[in-house]
Phi, psi and omega in degrees: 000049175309176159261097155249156211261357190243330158291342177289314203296295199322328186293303183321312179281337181293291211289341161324308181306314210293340190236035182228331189212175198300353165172133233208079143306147181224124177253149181230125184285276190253339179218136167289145188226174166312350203249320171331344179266025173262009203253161192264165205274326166315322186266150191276173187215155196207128146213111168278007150071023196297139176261305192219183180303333190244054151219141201315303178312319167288323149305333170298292187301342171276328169293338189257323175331298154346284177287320164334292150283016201031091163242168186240013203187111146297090185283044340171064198271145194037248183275004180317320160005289181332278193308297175312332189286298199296313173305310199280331168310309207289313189243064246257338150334305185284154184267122182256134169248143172242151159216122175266125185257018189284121167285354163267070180256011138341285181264046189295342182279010183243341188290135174265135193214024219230316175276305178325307200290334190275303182287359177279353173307341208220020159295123151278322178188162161244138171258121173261169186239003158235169169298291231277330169312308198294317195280009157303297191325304182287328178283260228287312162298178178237020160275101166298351178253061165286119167201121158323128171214131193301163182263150179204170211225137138207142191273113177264152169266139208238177181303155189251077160288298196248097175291109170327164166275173165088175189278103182288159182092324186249073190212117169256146190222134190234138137241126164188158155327143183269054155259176186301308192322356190228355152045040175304325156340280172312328151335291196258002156277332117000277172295320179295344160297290207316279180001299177333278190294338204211063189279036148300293212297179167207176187237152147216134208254110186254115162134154187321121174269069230275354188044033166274175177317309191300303179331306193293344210233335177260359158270343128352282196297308174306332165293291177300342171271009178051057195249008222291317203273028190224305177265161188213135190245156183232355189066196172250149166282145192230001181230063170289327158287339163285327214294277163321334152330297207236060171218159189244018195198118166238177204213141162211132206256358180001160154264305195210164236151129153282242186244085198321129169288319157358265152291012163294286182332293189317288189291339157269351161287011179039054134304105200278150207228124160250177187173129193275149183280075139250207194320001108243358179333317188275020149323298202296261183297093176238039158165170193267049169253326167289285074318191177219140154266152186216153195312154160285158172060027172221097183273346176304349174270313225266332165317320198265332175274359159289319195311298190291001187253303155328325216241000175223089201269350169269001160262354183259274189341297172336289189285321228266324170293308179288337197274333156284001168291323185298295198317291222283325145315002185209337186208053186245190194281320167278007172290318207252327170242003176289332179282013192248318149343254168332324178287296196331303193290349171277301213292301166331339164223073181197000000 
């Protein structure tokens, strides 16, 4: 239960449930995480301590949960897929849904697909979290039931814990994970332009520090541009709406992307959003009345458009303000889970 985008929405989707059908579980295959105090008190919770890919013990107990709790439907987010494929051999009564959250979905000709394509055979249906996932889905897989479904946020307000750093009012906020797929390079190379005219401003970087090479080649890069008093890195966080309070830009430099939760948060947290145009992003942001998006792997586009969004705070209001109205209206929680719903009841009866 890392903070990753595809564990909020599972969380996001558990606790949706709980007060719309008769009972509404979150299983964590091998580790608990920060995210676990987010799951609402309403949802059952199963962590089974899974040790490798095959094991049985685990695979049992999740299956006796299962009959226990009459539950009908494996809600089955990324690779977890495996572990629903392997329970329904056993059980052959429960209905398995995958919902694909892959994020390099830019680069799907790079994706393994050969144990997946075997178990979608045993798919009730799939959930994409793009276009370009679904119509994969449909070209590779052996599921006949495909349908995008946005991903969408809602922000409880939490202990108020982590105080920024920085100038309040001049604070730009990335939240992602410090992997390459998020391409913060480009980021901070970005930023170290922006700086010249408006050497106020600060970044601050939200999400799991993996202490890997990349981890390792963008704090370099911060040292050497002498950036220590400008960018700030938190790890991951759990009062991400205080986090956002208190900030006025939130950014995302992504190579590749579904439908970033990220940016869903920035709008509903009335934020104004620059962001690279991948994969559904221009859901959200589809005209510069919202934001602006900019080619990916180009920080001199993604420079100029903090420089206009810094440099104009009733323009910052404007979008920031509208695009949350677009969130709460389109990718917010009863937008989203009545289709989930709804899928559910097909699947139960077919």
């Amino acid at each position: 239960m890392e903070a990753g985008g595809a564990e909020r929405l599972s969380i996001n989707v558990a606790n949706g449930l709980a007060d719309e059908i008769d009972g509404s579980f979150i299983c964590v295959t091998r580790a608990e995480g920060p995210l676990k105090s987010s799951i609402d008190k309403s949802v059952g919770y199963l962590f089974l301590k899974k040790r490798s890919t095959l094991d049985l013990k685990a695979i049992f107990k999740l299956k006796k949960y299962i009959k226990n709790n009459r539950i009908s439907i494996i809600h089955a987010h990324s690779s977890s897929f495996f572990l629903g494929f392997l329970v329904k051999l056993i059980y052959p009564r429960i209905c398995l849904i995958w919902h694909d959250h892959y994020g390099n979905s830019e680069f799907l000709e790079e994706r393994s697909n050969l144990i997946l394509k075997v178990c979608s055979y045993f798919f009730s249906h799939i959930f994409c979290v793009n276009r370009t996932l679904k119509d994969w889905s449909i070209q590779y897989l052996n599921c006949k039931s495909v349908s995008y479904l946005q991903n969408f946020t809602f922000l409880k307000n939490n202990e108020e814990l982590t105080d920024l750093k920085g100038v309040k009012g001049k604070r730009i906020v990335c939240l992602a994970n410090l992997r390459p797929q998020k391409d913060h390079l480009n980021l901070l190379n970005a930023f170290n332009m922006l700086l010249n005219d408006h050497p106020d401003w600060s970044l601050h970087c939200i999400g799991k520090d993996f202490n890997d090479d990349y981890s390792r080649k963008l704090k370099e890069y911060i040292r050497e541009k002498g950036l220590l008093k400008h960018v700030f890195f938190y790890g991951s966080r759990q009062d991400i709406s205080y986090i956002l309070s208190q900030c006025e830009v939130g950014v995302l430099s992504s190579k590749s992307e579904g439908l970033p939760i990220a940016l869903l948060e920035y709008g509903f947290s009335k934020l104004a959003v620059v962001a690279t145009k991948v994969g559904d992003c221009e859901l959200v942001v589809n005209s510069t009345e919202l934001g602006a998006l900019v080619p990916p792997e180009n920080p001199e586009s993604l420079s100029l458009a903090l420089k206009r969004c810094v440099e104009s705070s009733q323009k910052r209001l404007l979008t920031a303000n509208k695009l949350h109205m677009k969130v709460i209206s389109k990718f917010s929680k009863p937008a989203v889970i009545h289709k989930v719903i709804d899928m559910y009841s097909v699947v139960l009866t077919t």
